[in-house]
N, C-alpha and C positions, 0 to 999 in steps of 0.2 A: 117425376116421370121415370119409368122402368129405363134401364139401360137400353142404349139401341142396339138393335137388332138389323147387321148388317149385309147388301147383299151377296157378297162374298169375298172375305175378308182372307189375311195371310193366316197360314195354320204351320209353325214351325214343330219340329220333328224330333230335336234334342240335339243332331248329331253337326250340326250347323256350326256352331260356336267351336269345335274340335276343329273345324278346318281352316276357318277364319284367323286362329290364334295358331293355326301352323303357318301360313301363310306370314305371321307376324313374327314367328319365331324365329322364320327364314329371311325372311324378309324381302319375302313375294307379293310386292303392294305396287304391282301394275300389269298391264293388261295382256300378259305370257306367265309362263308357272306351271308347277305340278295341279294344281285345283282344277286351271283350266283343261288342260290333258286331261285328266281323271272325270272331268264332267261329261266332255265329249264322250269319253271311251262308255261313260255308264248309261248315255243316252242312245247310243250306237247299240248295245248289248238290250238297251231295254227295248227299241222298234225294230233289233233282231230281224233284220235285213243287212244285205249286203249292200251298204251305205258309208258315205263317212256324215260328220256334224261339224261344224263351223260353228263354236259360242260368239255371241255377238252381242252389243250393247241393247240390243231391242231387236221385238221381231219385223219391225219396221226398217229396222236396216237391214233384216234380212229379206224381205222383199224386193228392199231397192240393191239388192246387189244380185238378187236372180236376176232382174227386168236386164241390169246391165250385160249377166252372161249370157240374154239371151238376142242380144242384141238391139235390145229395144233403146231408139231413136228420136230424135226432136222430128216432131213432125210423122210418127208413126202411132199406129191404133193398135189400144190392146183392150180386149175383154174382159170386164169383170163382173164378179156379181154385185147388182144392188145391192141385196138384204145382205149388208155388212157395216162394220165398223171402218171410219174416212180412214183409216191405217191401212186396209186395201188397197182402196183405190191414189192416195195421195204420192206413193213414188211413181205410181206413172208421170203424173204433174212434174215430179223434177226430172225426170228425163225430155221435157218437153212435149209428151207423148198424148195421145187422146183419148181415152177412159168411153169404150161404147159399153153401154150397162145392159145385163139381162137380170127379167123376171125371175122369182122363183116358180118352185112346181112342188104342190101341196103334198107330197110324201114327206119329203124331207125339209122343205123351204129352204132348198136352195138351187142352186143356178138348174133355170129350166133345159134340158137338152132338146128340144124343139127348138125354143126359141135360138139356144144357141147357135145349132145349125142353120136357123132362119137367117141370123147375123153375119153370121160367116159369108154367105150364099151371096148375101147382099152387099157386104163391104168388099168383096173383090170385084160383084160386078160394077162397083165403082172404084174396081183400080185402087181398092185399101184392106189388101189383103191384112189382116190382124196379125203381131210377131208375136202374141202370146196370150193365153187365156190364165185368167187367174180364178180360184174355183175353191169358196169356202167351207169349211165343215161348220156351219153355225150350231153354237151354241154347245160343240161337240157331237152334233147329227152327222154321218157322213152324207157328201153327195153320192149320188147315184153313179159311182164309179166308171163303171163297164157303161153305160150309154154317154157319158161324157170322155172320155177317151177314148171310145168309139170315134165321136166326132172329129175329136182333134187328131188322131191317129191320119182319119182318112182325109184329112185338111192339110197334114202336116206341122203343126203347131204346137209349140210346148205347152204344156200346162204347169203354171205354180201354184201347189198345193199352200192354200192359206189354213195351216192346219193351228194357228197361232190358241185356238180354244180345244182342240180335239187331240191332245197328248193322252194318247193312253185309249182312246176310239178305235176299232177296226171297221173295219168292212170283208167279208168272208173270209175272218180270220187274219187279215195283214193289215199292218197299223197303217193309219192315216200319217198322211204327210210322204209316205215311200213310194205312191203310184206316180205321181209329175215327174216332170223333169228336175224339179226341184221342192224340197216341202219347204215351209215357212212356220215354227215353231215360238211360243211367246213364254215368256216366264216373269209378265208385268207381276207386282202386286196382289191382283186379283185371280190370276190364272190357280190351274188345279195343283202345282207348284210354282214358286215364285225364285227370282233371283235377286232379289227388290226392283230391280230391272231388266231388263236382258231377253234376248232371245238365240234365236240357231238358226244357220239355212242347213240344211239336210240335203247331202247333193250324193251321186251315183258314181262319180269317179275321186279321185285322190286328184285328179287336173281340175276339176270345178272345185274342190276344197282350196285346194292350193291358191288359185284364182282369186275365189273370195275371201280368203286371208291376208291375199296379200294388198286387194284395196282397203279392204277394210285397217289396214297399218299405214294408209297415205301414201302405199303404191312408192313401195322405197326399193329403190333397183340395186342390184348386186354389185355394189361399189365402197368402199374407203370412206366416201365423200357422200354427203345427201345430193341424189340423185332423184330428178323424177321423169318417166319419158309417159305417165299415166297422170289422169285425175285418179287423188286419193280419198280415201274418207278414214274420219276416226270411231271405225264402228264396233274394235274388237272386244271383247267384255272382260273386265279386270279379274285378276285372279281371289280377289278378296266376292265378287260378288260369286264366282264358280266357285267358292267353298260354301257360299248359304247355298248354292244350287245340288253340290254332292249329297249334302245334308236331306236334302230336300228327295231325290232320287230315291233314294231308300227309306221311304216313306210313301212311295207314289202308289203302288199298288194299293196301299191302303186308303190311302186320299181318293182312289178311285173310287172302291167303295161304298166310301162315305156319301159322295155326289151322286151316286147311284139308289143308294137307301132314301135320299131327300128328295128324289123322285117318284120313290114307292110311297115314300111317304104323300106327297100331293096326288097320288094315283089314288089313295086312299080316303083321302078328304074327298076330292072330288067325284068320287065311283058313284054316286047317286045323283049331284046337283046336274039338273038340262042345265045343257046353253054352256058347259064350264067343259073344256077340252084340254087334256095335257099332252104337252110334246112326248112324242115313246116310237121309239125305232116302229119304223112300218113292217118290217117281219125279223125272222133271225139272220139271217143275210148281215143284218147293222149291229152294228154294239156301239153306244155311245156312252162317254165318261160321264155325260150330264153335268158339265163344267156349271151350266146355269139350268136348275129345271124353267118351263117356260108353260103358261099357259094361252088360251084362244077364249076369250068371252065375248060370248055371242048375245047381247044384251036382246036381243027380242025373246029370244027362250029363256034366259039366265033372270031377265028383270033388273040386272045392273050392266052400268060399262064399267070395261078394264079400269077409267077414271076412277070410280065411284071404290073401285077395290084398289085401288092404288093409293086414294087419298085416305080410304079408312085406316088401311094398313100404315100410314104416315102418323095418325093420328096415335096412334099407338108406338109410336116411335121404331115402326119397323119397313127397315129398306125394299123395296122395290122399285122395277125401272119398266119403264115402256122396250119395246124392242127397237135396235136400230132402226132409225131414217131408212127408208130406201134412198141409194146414192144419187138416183136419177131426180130426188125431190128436193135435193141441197142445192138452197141458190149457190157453192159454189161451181157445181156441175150442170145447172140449168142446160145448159147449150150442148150440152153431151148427146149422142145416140144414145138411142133406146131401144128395146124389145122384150116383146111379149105382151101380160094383160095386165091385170091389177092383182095377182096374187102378191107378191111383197107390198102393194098398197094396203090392201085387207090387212092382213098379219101384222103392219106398225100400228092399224086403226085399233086394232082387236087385242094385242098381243101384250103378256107383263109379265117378264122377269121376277118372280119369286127368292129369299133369301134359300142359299145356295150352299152355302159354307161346310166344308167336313169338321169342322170345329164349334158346330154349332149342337148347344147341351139339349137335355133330356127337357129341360126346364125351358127353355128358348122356344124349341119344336113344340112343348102344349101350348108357350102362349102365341104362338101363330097359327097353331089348330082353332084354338078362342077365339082370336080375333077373326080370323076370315069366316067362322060359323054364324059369330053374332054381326058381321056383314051382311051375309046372306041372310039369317034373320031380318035385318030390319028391311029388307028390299021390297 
């Protein structure tokens, strides 16, 4: 069988291995260091706001340490969107907190502003005012910015930007992850750069940096002696993984385009087939990195399901993935609020992940053109 063909795999850069092996020369092999500093500063210079970055071990612990600075509570409700990956929604859970899930809204699929303000409207009038909305760029789409901080604005409520897929996304010009109160940035494996693991919180003052640096190091107080007058966590991210990240940085630009061209490219295969729909910014207003291109098959026009193109494409030893769960359909959330309609229903029914990779050859791209053409052939 052909090699597989993955759905988006790590694509290192050259410059990686230079940092790694200074860090070794020095003997910078924990989680403080020049790498780390230099990572930050080139992440700060590249969303090019007046921001600072916090590197962290995952972008998951950079969520659960916005939720913390924004006060969020055992026993308190926070907003998120469904149509995401359970890394969203699951530090709410460890703060004790209550995950009320919104619909998406078919521009962009993601968090509807209707519905959100429907949520809003309704959890206070029962006395559960929400201490935070969390608001994803799926798939590197932005949301719909300006009517979502709209909302929250005139709600009073933070928003965290789960921008953990959309490095390198703008919205009228300004990156993703800089409009919230806080962004939330990822540098899993799979993302448009990787750190093999890791992520950033992206915060607005040098007091919220400071903040979540200093839990993220076990919340160790200015003393002689281990001191704690805080819960800590060990979330900071080592300076061996911030030299594959430097590495990585100066490469991204390119990596962007790459994710971008893999989308022109599906814009191309599919420009004639009914019933076959591909995700693409709803006007210019958006710019998305196309972290994953993503399409909608609509099997009564198309003549196949998403399955049917999923499994062919398997048979051929080439990756593809359905779209995330909606949150609100996970029996761990069963009991969650909800709002809105079936649009993130549709979209998991409908929707599949296509291989993605800016490292993906000339040779890979014909035989995923082949294969998905003599799919549609046999339908």
């Amino acid at each position: 069988m052909a090699e597989k063909i993955w759905l988006s795999s790590p694509h290192m850069g050259g410059n990686e291995l230079k940092y790694i092996h200074q860090a070794f020369d020095e003997n910078w092999v924990a989680p403080l260091g020049p790498n780390v500093n230099e990572f930050e500063k080139s992440l700060e210079e590249f969303l090019n706001e007046d921001i600072q970055v916090a590197a962290l071990s995952a972008g998951t612990a950079a969520l659960h340490l916005a939720l913390i600075e924004c006060g969020v509570g055992y026993g308190d409700e926070v907003i998120c969107q469904s149509m995401t990956f359970s890394a969203s929604a699951n530090p709410i859970a460890y703060q004790g907190a209550v995950p009320v899930f919104i619909d998406s809204e078919p521009d962009t699929w993601n968090i509807c502003p209707n519905a959100l303000e429907e949520a809003i409207s309704d959890r206070i009038s029962k006395g559960k005012k929400p201490k935070a909305i969390i608001a994803v760029h799926l798939y590197g789409m932005p949301f719909k910015v300006d009517e979502v901080m709209a909302v929250a604005n005139k709600y009073n409520i933070p928003v965290i930007e789960d921008a953990a897929e959309a490095l390198g996304s703008t919205y009228k010009g300004k990156s993703c992850g800089t409009f919230g109160r806080f962004g939330v940035l990822s540098f899993n494996g799979n993302k448009i750069i990787t750190t093999s693991g890791g992520g950033a919180l992206v915060c607005h003052s040098n007091e919220d940096k400071n903040k979540a640096v200093f839990l993220a190091t076990q919340a160790r107080d200015n003393a002689p002696h281990y001191q704690h007058s805080h819960i800590g966590y060990n979330y900071r991210m080592s300076n061996i993984c911030a030299g594959i990240g430097r590495g990585q940085v100066e490469v991204l630009r390119n990596r962007i385009e790459a994710r971008r061209r893999m989308s022109a490219f599906y814009v191309d295969i599919f420009k004639d087939i009914n019933g076959v729909e591909v995700f693409v910014e709803p006007n210019s207003e958006y710019f998305s990195n196309h972290w994953l291109s993503a399409i909608i098959v609509n099997p009564e026009l198309a003549g196949i399901t998403r399955e049917d193109l999923r499994v062919g494409l398997l048979e051929n030893n080439i990756e593809s993935r359905p779209f995330w769960k909606p949150m609100h359909l996970q029996p761990i959330f069963s009991d969650s609020p909800y709002y809105g309609g079936q649009v993130s229903e549709c979209l998991f029914e409908r929707g599949l992940c296509l291989p993605s990779g800016s490292n993906l050859t000339e040779l890979e791209r014909n035989r995923i053109k082949e294969s998905i053409q003599k799919i549609l052939v046999k339908k």
